[in-house]
N, C-alpha and C positions, 0 to 999 in steps of 0.2 A: 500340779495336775489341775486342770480346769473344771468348772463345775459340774459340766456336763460328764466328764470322764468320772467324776467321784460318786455322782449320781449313781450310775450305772455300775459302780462295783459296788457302792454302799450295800446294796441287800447279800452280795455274796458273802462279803465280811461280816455282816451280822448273821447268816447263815453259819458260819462257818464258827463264831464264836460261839452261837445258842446250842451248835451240835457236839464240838470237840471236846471244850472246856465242863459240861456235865458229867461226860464218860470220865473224862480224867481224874476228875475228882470222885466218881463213885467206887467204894470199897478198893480204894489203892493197895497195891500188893496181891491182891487175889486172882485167880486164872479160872476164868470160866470154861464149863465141860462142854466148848465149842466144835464139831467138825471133827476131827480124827487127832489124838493127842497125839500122834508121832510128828501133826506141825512141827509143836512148841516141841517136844522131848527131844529130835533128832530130826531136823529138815534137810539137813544135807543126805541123810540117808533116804528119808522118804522119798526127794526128787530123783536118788540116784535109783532107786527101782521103778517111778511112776511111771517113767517110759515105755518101759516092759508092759504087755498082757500078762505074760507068766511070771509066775512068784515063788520060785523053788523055797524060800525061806519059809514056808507056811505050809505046815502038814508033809505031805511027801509033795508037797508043791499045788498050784492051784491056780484059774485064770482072774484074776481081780477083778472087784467093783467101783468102778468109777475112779480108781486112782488116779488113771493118766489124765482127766479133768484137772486135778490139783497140778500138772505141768504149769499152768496159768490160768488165775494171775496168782492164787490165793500160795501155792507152793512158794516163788519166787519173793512174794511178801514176806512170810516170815522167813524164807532166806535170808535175804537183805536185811530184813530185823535181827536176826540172829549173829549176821558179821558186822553189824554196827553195834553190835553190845546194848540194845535194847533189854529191857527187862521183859519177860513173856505177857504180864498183864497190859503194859504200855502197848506191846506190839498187836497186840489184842483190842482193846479200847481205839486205837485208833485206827486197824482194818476196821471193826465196824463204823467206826465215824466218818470212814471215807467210803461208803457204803451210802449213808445216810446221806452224807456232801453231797456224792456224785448223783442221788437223786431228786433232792432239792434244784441242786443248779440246773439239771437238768430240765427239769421243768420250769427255769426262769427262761432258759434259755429257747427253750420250745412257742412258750406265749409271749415272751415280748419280742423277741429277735426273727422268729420263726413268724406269728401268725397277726405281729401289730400290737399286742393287748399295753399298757400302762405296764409304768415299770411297780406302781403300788398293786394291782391287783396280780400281777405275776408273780410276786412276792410272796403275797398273801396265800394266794394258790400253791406256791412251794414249800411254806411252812405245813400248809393243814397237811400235804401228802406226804412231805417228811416225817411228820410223827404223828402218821395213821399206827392206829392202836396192831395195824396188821405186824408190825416190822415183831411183834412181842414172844410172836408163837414162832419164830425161828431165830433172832437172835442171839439166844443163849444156846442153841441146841449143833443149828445147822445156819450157820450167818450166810455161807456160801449160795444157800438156796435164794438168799435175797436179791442175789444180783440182777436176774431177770427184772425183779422191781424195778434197782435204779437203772436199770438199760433201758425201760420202755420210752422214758419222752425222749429220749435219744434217739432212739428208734423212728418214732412216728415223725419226728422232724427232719431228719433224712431221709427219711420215703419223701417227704413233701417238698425235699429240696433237689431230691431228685428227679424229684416228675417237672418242678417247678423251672432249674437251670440247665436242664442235661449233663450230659459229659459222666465222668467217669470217675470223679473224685468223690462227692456225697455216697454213692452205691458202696465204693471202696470204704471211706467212716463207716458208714454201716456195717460191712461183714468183718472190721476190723472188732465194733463193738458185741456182736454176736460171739464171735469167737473170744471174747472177754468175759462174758454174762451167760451165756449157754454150754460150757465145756464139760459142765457136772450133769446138770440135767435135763437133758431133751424136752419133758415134758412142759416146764413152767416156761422152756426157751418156746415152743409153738403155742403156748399160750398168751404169751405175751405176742408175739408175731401176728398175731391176729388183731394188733390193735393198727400199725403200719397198714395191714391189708386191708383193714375198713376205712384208712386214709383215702387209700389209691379206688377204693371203689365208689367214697365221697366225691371225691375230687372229679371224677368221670358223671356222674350222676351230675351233679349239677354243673359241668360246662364249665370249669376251671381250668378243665386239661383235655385235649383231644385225645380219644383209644390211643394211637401211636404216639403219643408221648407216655401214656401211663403205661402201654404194654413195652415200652422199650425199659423203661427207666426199672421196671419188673424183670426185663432180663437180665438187666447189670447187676442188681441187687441179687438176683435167687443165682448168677453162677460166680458173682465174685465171693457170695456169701458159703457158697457148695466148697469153695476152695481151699478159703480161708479154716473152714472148719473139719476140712477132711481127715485131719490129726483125729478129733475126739469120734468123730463118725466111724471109723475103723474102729477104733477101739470099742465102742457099742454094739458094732457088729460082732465082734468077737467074745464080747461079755453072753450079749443076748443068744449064740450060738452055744459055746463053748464054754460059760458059766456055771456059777450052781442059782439053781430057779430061784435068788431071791425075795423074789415075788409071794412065795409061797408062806413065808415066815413074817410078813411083812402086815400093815393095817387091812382090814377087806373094804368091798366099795362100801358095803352096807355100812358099819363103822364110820368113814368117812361122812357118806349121804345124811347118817342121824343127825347130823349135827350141822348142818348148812341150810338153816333156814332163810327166807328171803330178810328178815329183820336183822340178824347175825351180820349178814354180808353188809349186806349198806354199811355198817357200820365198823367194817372192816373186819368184822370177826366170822365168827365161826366155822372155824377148825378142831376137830373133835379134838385135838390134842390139847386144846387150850382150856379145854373143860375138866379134863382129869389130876388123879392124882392119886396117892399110894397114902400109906402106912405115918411116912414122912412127913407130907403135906401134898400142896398142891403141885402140880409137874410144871407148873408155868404161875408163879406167886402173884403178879397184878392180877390173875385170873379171879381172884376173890372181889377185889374191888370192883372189877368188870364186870361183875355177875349178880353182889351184894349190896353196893355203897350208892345209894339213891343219888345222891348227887352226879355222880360219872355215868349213870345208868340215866340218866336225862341228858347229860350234856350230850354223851355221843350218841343219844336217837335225834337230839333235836338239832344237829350238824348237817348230818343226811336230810332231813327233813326238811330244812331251809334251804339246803342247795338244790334241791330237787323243785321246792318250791320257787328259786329262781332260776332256773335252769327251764322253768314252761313258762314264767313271768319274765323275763328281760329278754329283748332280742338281742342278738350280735351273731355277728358272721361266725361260719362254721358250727353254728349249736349243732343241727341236726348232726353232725359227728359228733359230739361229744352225748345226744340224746343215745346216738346207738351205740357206742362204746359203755354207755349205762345200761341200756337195754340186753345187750348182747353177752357183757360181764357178769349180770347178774342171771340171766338164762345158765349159764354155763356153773355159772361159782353155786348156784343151789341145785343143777343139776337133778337127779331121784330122791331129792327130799319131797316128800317121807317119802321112805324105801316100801312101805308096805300100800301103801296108799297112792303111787304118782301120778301126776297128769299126763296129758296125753304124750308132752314133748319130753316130763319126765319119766316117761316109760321108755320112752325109743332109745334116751341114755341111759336107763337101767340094762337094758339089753346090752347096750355096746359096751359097758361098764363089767359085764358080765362075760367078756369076751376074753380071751389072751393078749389084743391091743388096747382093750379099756383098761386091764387089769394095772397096766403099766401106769394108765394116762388116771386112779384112781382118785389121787389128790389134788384132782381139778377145781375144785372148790378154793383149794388155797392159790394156786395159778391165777385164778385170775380177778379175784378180791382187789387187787391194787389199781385193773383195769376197771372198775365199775366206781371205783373211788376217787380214782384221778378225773374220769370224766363228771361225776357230778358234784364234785366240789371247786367248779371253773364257772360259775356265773357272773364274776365281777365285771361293772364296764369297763371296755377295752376304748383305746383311742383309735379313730380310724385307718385305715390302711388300705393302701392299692394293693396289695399282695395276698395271695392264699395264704402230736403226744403218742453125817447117819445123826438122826436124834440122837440126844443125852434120853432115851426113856428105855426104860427094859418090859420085853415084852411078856407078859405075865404067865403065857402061853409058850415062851421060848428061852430055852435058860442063856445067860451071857457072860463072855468072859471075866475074869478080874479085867482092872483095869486101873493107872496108879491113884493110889489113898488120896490124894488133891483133889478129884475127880467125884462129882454125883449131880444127880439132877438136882436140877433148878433153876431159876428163872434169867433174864438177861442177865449179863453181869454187870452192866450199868443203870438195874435197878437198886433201888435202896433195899439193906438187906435181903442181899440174893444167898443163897442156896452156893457156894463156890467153896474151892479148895484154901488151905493155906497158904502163904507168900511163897514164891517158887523165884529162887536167883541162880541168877543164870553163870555166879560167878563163883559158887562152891565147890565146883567142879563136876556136882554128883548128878547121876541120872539117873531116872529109871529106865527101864528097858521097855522095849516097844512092846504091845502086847501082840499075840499072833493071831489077830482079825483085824477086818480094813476097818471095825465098826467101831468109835468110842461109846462105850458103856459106863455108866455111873455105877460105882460098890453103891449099896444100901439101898438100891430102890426093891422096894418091897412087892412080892410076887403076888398080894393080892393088893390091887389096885380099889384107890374108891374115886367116886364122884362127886365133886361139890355140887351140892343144894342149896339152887338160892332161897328155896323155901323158907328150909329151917338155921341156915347161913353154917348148918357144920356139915362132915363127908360122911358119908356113907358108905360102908365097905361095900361091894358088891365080888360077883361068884368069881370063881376061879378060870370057869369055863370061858373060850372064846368067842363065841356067838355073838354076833353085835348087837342082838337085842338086850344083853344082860351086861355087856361092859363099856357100851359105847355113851358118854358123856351127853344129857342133853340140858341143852342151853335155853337161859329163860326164854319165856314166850313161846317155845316150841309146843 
C-alpha cells in the first residue's frame, strides 16, 4: 500500500480501534437494558411479527409501536448476531460501536472527500463529534434513536453531491441511508434533514449551484427517498390512526423545555432525561460528573466556546453553512426554554409544541443537539479546494411491566460501572419469555423519582405528581 493510500485510511483505523476496543473491554459479560429486550431474548420471533401492524399476541390483540422500524437495520443485527453464536453483550457492544463508527467516518468523509478540508483536521473534527457527551443520554436506553446522529454527515454530503454531479446515484445513497437511520423515528429523522436542506439553500445563496440544479437534485432526493421509505411510512400511518395515543403517557413539552438551556445544548447536553434519577441513583450515571466534577464541567464549556470562537475567527469556505447549522440547531434544540418565560421565537414553538403535531415532535431538543455540534466544532484549516454534513426509565406517573431480572435502568453499558444485568449466554439453552408490551422497562426503578443537584452534589427526592414544574430535572446554570 502506498503512502498516500495509508494516509488516508490511517484515521479510519485509528477511529475504529479508539471506538470498538473500549466497548469491548467495558463490563464484559453484561447486557445493557438497551431498545426492546425481545432483540437479544428471541429475534427471530420479534422479526417474524415486526412486519405485521397487528399483534394478536398482546392483550386481545393490538396495533404496535414502532416495531416494523426494528425490520431494519437493528432487527436483522441482532439476527445475524444471534445465528453467528455471538454472546448478547458482544452483539451489543458492537451495534453501538458501529453506530459511533459510521458517525465518525462519516464526517471524515463529508470534510475531506466532500468539501476539500486536510485529512488532519477532518480527523480531528470526527473524533470531537464521535464522543459528543450527546451519544450518553441514549446509549444505554434507546441506541437505535442515535442513528439519525450517525446518518447526518452522510446526509449533508449527498445532498452536495447531488446538486454538485447530477444523475441519479448520490439521491439513491441517500434515501438508501434515510431508510437505514429514520425507520424508528420520524421525528429526529426531519430533524436531522434539515441540516442537507440548509445545504441546498447554501449552495443556491451563494452561486455554487443554479435553482435548476438545486431544484432538480431536490426532486431525486425527496421521491427516491418517499420510496425508499414507504415500508415504515404506512406503518406510522397506521400506528398514529389506529394506535393507542402513546403520546399521552409519555414525557410533556414542558418537561422536555426545562431543561434545554442554550449552555446545555452547545455542549451537547441537555436532555431532561440526563438530569434525573430515582431511589437507585442517577438514570444516566456520567450524569453526576457532567453536572458535579469541575474539571469536565470546564472542559466541555470551554470546547464549544473555542469552536465558536473559531468558527467567527478563521475564514474558510462554506463557514456560513456551518454558522447557520449552529444557529438554526441551537434555535430549535432550546426551543420554549423556559417554558414559563419564552421569547418571542420561543413562544411561537411553545404554541406549536402545544399542538397534537408538536406533541409528537416534543423531544426536539435532543433531535438536534448533534446538529449545532457538528457544525461548531469544524473550524480547523482546511487545504484549498475547487469544489463545493423505548427508554430503560419508568415513568413515575405510569406503572410498567415486569420485565426479565438482567434488565434496570442505568447508564451506557460501555460506561465504567454501569447500572446492567448479569452475564446472559446464549448457550444454556434457557430463556426468558418476552414480556407482553413493545416497551423495555427496568424492575427497580423507583416510583418516586429524584433530581440531582449540582448544588449540594446529592438528589433530592421530589413529588410523586406529574407536572413539570415539580419533576422535571434542571441543569446547572439554568
Amino acid at each position: 500500500m502506498s503512502d498516500g493510500r495509508r494516509g488516508r485510511w490511517a484515521p479510519v483505523a485509528a477511529l475504529a480501534l479508539s471506538v470498538y476496543i473500549p466497548l469491548l473491554l467495558t463490563a464484559p459479560g453484561r447486557v445493557g437494558a438497551d431498545t426492546k429486550s425481545y432483540l437479544y431474548l428471541d429475534p427471530d420471533r420479534m422479526l417474524s411479527r415486526a412486519w405485521s401492524m397487528w399483534d394478536a399476541n398482546i392483550g386481545l390483540g393490538t396495533v404496535t409501536h414502532q416495531n416494523i422500524g426494528y425490520l431494519w437495520p437493528m432487527g436483522p443485527w441482532f439476527w445475524a448476531a444471534e445465528h453467528a453464536g455471538l454472546p448478547d453483550w458482544v452483539a451489543q457492544r458492537l451495534w453501538l460501536g458501529t453506530i459511533l463508527f459510521a458517525a465518525g467516518v462519516g464526517v471524515i468523509w463529508l470534510l475531506r472527500s466532500v468539501l476539500g478540508w486536510t485529512t488532519m483536521a477532518a480527523t480531528a473534527a470526527a473524533f470531537v463529534y464521535t464522543c459528543t457527551p450527546y451519544v450518553l443520554t441514549l446509549a444505554a436506553r434507546i441506541s437505535i434513536i442515535l442513528l439519525p446522529f450517525a446518518g447526518l454527515p452522510w446526509l449533508i454530503g449527498l445532498a452536495a453531491r447531488s446538486v454538485r454531479r447530477g444523475g441519479w446515484r448520490d439521491p439513491a445513497l441517500f434515501a438508501l441511508v434515510v431508510a437505514t437511520v429514520g425507520s424508528v423515528n420520524a421525528t429526529g429523522l426531519l430533524l436531522v434533514g434539515l441540516g442537507p436542506l440548509l445545504w441546498l439553500v447554501h449552495v443556491r445563496l451563494s452561486r455554487e449551484a443554479t435553482t435548476r440544479a438545486v431544484l432538480a437534485a431536490t426532486a431525486r432526493i425527496g421521491a427516491l427517498t418517499v420510496a425508499c421509505s414507504l415500508w415504515w411510512i404506512a406503518g406510522l400511518w397506521a400506528q398514529g390512526g389506529y394506535g393507542v395515543e402513546i403520546l399521552r403517557y409519555t414525557e410533556t413539552a414542558e418537561v422536555v423545555a426545562s431543561a434545554s438551556n442554550a449552555a446545555e445544548v452547545l455542549r451537547s447536553l441537555g436532555y431532561w432525561f440526563f438530569y434525573g434519577g430515582d431511589r437507585l441513583g442517577p438514570w444516566i450515571e456520567p450524569s453526576v460528573s457532567y453536572t458535579q466534577r469541575l474539571p469536565l464541567l470546564a472542559l466541555t464549556y470551554a470546547l464549544p466556546v473555542a469552536a465558536l470562537a473559531g468558527l467567527g475567527a478563521v475564514r474558510f469556505r462554506h463557514r456560513s453553512f456551518f454558522v447557520s447549522l449552529v444557529v438554526v440547531g441551537a434555535l430549535i434544540a432550546v426551543g420554549a426554554h423556559p417554558w414559563d418565560d419564552p421569547t418571542l421565537l420561543g413562544a411561537g414553538m411553545k404554541e406549536f409544541l402545544l399542538s397534537d403535531v408538536g406533541l409528537a415532535s416534543r423531544s426536539s431538543p435532543s433531535g438536534w443537539r448533534p446538529a449545532s455540534a457538528q457544525g461548531s466544532r469544524r473550524w480547523p484549516r482546511r487545504r484549498p479546494s475547487t469544489g463545493g454534513a423505548s427508554p430503560c426509565r419508568r415513568r413515575w406517573w405510569w406503572p410498567s411491566p415486569p420485565t426479565p431480572p438482567s434488565r434496570r435502568c442505568g447508564p451506557a453499558a460501555w460506561w465504567p460501572r454501569t447500572s446492567t444485568g448479569p452475564r446472559t449466554s446464549r448457550r444454556t439453552g434457557t430463556r426468558s419469555p418476552p414480556t407482553s408490551t413493545g416497551a423495555t422497562t427496568a424492575p427497580g426503578c423507583s416510583s418516586s423519582p429524584v433530581l440531582i443537584s449540582p448544588a449540594t452534589g446529592g438528589a433530592t427526592p421530589s413529588t410523586r405528581s406529574p407536572p413539570a414544574s415539580s419533576t422535571a430535572p434542571t441543569p446547572p446554570g439554568s
